[in-house]
VOGU-3710 file (C-alpha; in Angstrom, 3 decimals, decimal comma):
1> xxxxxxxxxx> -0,842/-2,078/15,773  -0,449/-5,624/16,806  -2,548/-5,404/19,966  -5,631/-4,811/17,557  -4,062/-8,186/15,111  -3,805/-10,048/18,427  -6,507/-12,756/18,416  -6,833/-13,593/14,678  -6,412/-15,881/12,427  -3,476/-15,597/10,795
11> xxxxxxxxxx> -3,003/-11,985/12,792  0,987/-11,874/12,009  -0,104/-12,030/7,553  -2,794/-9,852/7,903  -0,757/-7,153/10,068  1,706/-7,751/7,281  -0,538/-6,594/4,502  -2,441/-4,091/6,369  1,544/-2,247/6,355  2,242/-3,054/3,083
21> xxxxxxxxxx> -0,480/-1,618/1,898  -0,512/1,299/3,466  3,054/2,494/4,151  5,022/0,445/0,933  2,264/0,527/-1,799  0,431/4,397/-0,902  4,309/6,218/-0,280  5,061/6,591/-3,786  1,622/8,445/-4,927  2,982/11,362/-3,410
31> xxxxxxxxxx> 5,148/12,309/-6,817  7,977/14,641/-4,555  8,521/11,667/-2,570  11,574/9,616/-2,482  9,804/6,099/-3,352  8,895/8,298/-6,529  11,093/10,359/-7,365  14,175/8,315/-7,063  13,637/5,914/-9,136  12,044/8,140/-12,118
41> xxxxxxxxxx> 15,169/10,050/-11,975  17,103/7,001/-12,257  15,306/5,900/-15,245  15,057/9,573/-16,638  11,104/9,748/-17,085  11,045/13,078/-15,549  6,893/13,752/-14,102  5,732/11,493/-17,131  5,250/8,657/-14,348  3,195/10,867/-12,512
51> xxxxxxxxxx> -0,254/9,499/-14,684  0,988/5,578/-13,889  0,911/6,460/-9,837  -2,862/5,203/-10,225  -1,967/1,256/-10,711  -0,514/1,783/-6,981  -3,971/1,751/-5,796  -5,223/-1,408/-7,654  -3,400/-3,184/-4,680  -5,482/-2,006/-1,703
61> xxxxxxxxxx> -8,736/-1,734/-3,919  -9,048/-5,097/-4,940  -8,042/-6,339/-1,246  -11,039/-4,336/0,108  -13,040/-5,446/-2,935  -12,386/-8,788/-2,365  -14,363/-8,837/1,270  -10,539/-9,416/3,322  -10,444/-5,879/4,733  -8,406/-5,674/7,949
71> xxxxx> -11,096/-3,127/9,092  -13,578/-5,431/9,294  -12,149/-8,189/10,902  -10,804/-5,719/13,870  -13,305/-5,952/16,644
//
């Protein structure tokens, strides 16, 4: 992906977020995967953190919200 960041302002932090929030912060809303599942076995919450997955999105919302989409800045 950095061939399409090459060029911008501040290309190397926006590449940066445009991974984080898309491989780090969108992993664990898949419940079976290991992001998730790990660490609810660890604390012993069993599929009761299933319903809190949702404040994973509020991330990449409110940075598309906020008018700094990479998507848009990509020519």
């Amino acid at each position: 992906m950095q061939p399409h960041y090459s060029g911008q302002k501040n290309s190397n932090e926006q590449l940066a977020l445009a991974l984080e929030d898309t491989a780090v912060v969108i992993a664990p809303l898949i419940p079976w995967n290991i992001a998730g599942l790990i660490p609810a076995t660890i604390l012993a919450v069993g599929p009761s953190f299933i319903p809190y997955t949702g404040y994973l999105l509020l991330l990449p919302m409110s940075f598309c919200l906020t008018g700094e989409a990479i998507f848009s800045k990509i020519r």
